[in-house]
N, C-alpha and C positions, 0 to 999 in steps of 0.2 A: 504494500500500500504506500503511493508516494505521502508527501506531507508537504503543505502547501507554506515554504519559504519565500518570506519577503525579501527581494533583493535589494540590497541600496541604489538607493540611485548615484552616477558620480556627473549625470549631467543631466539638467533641467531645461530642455527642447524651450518649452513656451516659458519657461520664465527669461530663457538670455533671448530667443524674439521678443518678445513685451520690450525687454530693453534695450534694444537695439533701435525697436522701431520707435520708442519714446524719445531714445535719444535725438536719431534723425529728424523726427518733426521739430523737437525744440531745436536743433539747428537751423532749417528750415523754413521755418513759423512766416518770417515774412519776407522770404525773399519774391522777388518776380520770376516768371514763368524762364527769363532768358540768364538768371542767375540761377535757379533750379537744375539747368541745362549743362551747365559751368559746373556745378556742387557736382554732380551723378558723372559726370565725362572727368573729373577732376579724380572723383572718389575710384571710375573703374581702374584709371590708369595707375593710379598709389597701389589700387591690390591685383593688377595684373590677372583682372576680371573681363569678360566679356559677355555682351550683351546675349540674352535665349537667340536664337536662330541666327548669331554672326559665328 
């Protein structure tokens, strides 16, 4: 008969999303759509990211 062990967790998915995307927006908050544009082109080249379907 197994026994139903709780695993720890050692990484919390939706809590570092929640914070991630909390952070961005107070980044963000008020910039204009062609400085939005600059931040995201700015932010993929720093992590040597690219955009879904390039």
């Amino acid at each position: 008969m197994k026994t139903n062990k709780k695993k720890e967790k050692t990484l919390d998915a939706v809590k570092m999303m929640r914070e991630i995307r909390d952070r961005i927006s107070q980044e963000t908050q008020n910039m204009t759509f062609e400085q939005l544009k600059a931040y995201i082109k700015e932010n993929l080249t720093k992590n040597k990211a690219k955009l879904v379907g390039q």
